[in-house]
Structures are given as C-alpha cells and as structure tokens.
C-alpha positions in Angstrom: -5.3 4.7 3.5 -2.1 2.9 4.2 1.2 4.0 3.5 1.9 7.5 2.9 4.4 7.9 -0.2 2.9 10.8 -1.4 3.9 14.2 -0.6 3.5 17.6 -2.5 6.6 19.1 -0.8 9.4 16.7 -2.3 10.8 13.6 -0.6 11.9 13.9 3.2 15.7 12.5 1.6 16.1 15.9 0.2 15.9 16.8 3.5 12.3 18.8 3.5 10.3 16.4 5.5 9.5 17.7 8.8 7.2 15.6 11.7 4.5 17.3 11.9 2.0 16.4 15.2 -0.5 18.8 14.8 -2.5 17.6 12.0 -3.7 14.2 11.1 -1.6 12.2 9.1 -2.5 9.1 7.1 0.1 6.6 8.1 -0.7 7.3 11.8 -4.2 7.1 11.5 -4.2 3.5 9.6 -1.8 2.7 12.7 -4.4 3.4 14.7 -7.2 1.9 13.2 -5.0 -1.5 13.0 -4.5 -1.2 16.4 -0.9 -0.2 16.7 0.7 2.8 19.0 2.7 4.9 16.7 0.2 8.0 16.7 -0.9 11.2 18.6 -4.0 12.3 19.8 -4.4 14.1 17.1 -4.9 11.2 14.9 -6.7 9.3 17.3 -9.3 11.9 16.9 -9.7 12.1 13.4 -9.6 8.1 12.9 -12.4 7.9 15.9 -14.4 10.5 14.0 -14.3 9.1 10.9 -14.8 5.9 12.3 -17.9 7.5 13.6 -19.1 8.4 9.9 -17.8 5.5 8.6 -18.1 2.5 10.8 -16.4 0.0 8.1 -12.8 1.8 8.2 -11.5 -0.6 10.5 -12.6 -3.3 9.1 -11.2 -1.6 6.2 -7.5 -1.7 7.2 -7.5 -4.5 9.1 -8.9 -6.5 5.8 -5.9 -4.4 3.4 -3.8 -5.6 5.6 -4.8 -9.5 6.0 -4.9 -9.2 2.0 -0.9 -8.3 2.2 -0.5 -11.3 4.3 -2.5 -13.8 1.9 -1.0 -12.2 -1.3 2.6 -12.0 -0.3 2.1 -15.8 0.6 0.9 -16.7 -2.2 3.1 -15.0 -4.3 6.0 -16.8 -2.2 5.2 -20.1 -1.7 3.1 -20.7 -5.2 4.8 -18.3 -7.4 8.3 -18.1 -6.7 8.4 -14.4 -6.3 11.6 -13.4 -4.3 11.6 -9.9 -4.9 9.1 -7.4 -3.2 8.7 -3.5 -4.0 6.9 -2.1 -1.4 5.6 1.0 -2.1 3.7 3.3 0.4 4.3 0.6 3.3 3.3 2.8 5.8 4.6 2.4 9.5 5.7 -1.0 10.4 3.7 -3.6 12.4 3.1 -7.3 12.9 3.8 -9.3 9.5 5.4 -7.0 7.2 5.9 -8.0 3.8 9.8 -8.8 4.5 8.8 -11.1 7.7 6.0 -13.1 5.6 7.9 -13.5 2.6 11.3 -14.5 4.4 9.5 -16.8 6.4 9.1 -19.2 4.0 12.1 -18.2 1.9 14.8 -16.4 3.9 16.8 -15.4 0.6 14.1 -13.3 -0.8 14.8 -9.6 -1.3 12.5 -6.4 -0.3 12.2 -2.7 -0.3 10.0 -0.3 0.9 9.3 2.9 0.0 7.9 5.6 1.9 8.5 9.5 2.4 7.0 10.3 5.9 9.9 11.1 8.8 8.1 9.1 11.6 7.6 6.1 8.7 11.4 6.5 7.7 12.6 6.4 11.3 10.7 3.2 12.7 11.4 1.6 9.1 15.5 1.4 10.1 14.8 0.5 13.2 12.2 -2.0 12.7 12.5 -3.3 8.8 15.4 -5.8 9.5 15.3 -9.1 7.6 17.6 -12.3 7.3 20.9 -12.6 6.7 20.0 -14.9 3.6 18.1 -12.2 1.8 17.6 -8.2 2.0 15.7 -5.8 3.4 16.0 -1.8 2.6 14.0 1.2 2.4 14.0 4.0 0.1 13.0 7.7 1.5 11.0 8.6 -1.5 7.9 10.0 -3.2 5.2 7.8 -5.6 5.2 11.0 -7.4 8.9 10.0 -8.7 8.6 6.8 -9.9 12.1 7.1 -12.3 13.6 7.4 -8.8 12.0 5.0 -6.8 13.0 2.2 -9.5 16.1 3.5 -9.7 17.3 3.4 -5.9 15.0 0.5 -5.9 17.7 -1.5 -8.3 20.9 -1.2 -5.9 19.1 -3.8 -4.0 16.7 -5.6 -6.7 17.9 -7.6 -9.4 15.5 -6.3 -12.3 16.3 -9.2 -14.9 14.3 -11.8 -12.3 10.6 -11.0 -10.9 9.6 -8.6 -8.7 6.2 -8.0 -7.3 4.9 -4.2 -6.9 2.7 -4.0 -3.8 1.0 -0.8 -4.3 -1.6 -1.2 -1.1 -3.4 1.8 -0.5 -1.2 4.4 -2.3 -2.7 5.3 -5.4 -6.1 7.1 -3.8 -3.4 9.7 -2.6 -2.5 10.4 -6.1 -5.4 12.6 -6.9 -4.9 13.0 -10.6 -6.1 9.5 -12.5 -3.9 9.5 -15.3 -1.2 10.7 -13.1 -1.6 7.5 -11.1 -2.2 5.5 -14.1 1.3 6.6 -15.2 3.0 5.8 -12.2 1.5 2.1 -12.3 2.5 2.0 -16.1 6.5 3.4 -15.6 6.7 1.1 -12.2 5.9 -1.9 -14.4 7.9 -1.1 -17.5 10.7 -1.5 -15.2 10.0 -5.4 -14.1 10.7 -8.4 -16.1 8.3 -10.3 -17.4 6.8 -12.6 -14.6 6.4 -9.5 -12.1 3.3 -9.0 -10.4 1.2 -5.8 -9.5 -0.5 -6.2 -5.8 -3.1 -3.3 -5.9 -5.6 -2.8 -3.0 -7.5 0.5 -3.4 -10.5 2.3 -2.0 -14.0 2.9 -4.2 -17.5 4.7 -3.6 -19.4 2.0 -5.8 -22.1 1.0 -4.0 -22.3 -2.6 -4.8 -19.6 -2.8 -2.4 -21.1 -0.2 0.3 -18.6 2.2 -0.5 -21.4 5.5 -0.5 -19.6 5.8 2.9 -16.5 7.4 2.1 -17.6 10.2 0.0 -18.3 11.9 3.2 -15.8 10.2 5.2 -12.8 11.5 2.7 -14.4 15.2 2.8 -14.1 15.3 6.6 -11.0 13.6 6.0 -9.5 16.1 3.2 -11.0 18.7 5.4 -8.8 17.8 8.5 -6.0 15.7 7.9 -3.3 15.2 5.4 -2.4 13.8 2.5 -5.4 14.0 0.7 -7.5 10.9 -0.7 -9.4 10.1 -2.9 -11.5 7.1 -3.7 -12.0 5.7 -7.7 -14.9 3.5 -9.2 -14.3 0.1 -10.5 -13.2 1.0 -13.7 -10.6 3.5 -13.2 -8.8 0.9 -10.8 -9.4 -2.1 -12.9 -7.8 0.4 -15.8 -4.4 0.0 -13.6 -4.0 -3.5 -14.3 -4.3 -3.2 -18.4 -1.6 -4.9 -20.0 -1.2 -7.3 -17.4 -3.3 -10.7 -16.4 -5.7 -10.3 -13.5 -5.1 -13.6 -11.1 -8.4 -15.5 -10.2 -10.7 -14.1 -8.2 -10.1 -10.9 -10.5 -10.8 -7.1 -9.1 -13.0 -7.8 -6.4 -13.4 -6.6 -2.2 -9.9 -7.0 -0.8 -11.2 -9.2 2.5 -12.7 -11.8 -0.9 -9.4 -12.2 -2.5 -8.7 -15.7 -2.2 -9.8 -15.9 1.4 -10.7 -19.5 2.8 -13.9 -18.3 4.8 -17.2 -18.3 3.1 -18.7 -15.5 5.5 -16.1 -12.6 4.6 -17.9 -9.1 4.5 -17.6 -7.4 1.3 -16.3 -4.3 2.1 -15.6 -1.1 0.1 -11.8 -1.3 -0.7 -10.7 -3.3 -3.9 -8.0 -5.9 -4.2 -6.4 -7.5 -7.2 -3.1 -9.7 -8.3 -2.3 -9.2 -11.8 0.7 -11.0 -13.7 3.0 -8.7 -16.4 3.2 -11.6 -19.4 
C-alpha cells in the first residue's frame, strides 16, 4: 500500500477522476501511517483499525519507504542511474525519489506516475526538482502501461538507463499475470542497464505475513482500491529475465540495511538489473 496508480474507472487525465472523501483511499491511508497530514478522518479510521488487526503496518510503510531511500541511493551514487520512473508514487512527503536522487546528482531525470486527484494535485505543487535535471508527473493508470511509457519518453531518454520503482503498486493489480505483464511491457521498454525496484506485500509466514489476510479483507471490505497480497514466488516471478542484486528477494527493512537488528517484516523488497 503505497501509491495508488490503479484505478478501474480510467485515468483521472481523461478527466473521470473525482476526490472522493467518504471512503478510504490507499494513498491517504499510507500518508497516515507514515505520519504525514494529507488525509480525512475517514482514512484515519480505517488505517487505526487496521493498525489494530495488524500492528506491523506502520512499520510496514515506514520500512517501504526507508527502502526507497536506500535503493534510490544506491542506484545513484554506485550505479549511475540518472533516470527514475516512478510508478504509483503516492502523495509526496519527506525524501521523494527526485530529492534523493538529485541530491547527489542534480542532472538526473524523474517521473512519477499516479492517477488519484488529491495525488495529482500535491504532485505539481510539491514534485519540483533542479534546474540541472527534471522532474514531471504523468496522470495515469498501471493498467496502461503502453501509455505510461509513452508520456513517460517526452521527458526520459530511453536509449540510456532508467530504473522502474514499482513500490507498492503491483498488490493493487489483482490479476497475477495481469501484473506480470505490466512488469514485463514496462521493462521491454528500458535499455539494457535499467533496473526494476519492486517492494511488495506477502502472507508467507516465514516473514509474519498471516497478518494481512484479515487485514486486506477488512481492508477490501472498507476502503478502496483493492489489494492484494502474493507469496514469494509469484513476486520473485516479476523479476525473471532480469538479475536479482545481492541480498536477492528478501523483507524490504533487510535490503542492504546497515543495522543488524532490523525486524523482518512482511512486505518484500528486491533490485534486479535488465542485462
């Protein structure tokens, strides 16, 4: 639960999308649970009830969202990556992916995706970047992936490397190969050299995830867009034809983290390379 990119009523830049404050919605909610302001009471209630069921769902977004902080570094400052295509970004906050990754190279080049009208209108507001480099958003659904690369390009050069952060989208494609599909047209677009930044949510139990099942019924039940959760291998089946990065598929608050004592906690996190 992160961004909200998904939506079964078409993308709000064909001029559907409507704020809607009376039910629950996802992007709000993960605001909350990070501690930011953009919400109702509406979604303070269902994130304080599933927080209720589900005591680790804070912990939960606030590790997703140290994870984009660690990966986007790394992917900067090791890797060379100047391009970013943020998909499902969800409402701004402290440390977006165009403030880390212009920090230490002011030239590089984002966009973000997201369909959600309170998402689109903090996102031009907020989503400003350096002169050197770029920063834009794109109004649209993960459901469309042809268009999202394709209003992605008239700010991404696509003959140079461009990491896909996908954080937190994918559970809200219900349909498995539908999702897989996405992933797989996304990447055909990138050069060799690209990356895929995944974080996802599961219900295996090695890493306590037996929580959610009930937590995303009450959530499906009440708020909107619905989730879903996927075992280990359905997300690790994302990342074929590409090269997992050390430490591989594993708890999102694990991936290369430099404390010892990090809780495993039920929400995966990977780095693969497209060869």
């Amino acid at each position: 639960m992160r961004g909200s990119g998904v939506s079964e009523q078409g993308s709000t830049s064909e001029g559907r999308g409507r704020l809607d404050t009376s039910v629950a919605h996802n992007a709000r909610v993960w605001n909350y649970w990070i501690g930011g302001k953009d919400n109702y009471v509406v979604d303070q209630g269902v994130g304080d009830h599933i927080d209720a069921m589900f005591p680790l769902i804070r912990s939960v977004a606030r590790a997703d969202r140290a994870f984009l902080g660690r990966a986007v570094r790394f992917l900067v400052a090791e890797r060379g990556v100047r391009q970013f295509l943020d998909i499902g970004t969800g409402l701004p906050t402290v440390d977006n992916t165009h403030e880390i990754a212009q920090r230490i190279a002011p030239e590089s080049r984002i966009v973000y995706v997201d369909n959600d009208p309170i998402v689109l209108a903090h996102a031009r507001t907020l989503l400003t970047g350096t002169s050197e480099g770029a920063t834009d958003y794109i109004d649209a659904d993960v459901h469309r992936p042809e268009t999202i690369v394709a209003r992605a390009a008239e700010t991404l050069d696509f003959d140079r490397p461009v990491a896909v952060m996908m954080l937190g989208i994918l559970n809200f494609v219900l349909d498995t190969g539908q999702a897989q599909d996405i992933v797989r047209q996304v990447m055909a677009a990138v050069p060799s050299g690209s990356y895929l930044v995944l974080t996802h949510p599961t219900t295996d139990s090695d890493l306590g995830g037996e929580g959610n099942i009930e937590a995303m019924k009450f959530w499906n039940e009440n708020a909107t867009p619905p989730i879903t959760a996927r075992p280990r291998a359905e997300v690790a089946a994302f990342f074929d034809g590409l090269d997992l990065l050390d430490p591989g598929l594993v708890s999102c608050a694990q991936w290369r983290t430099e404390s010892d004592s990090t809780a495993t906690l039920p929400q995966f996190g990977a780095v693969a390379l497209k060869p």
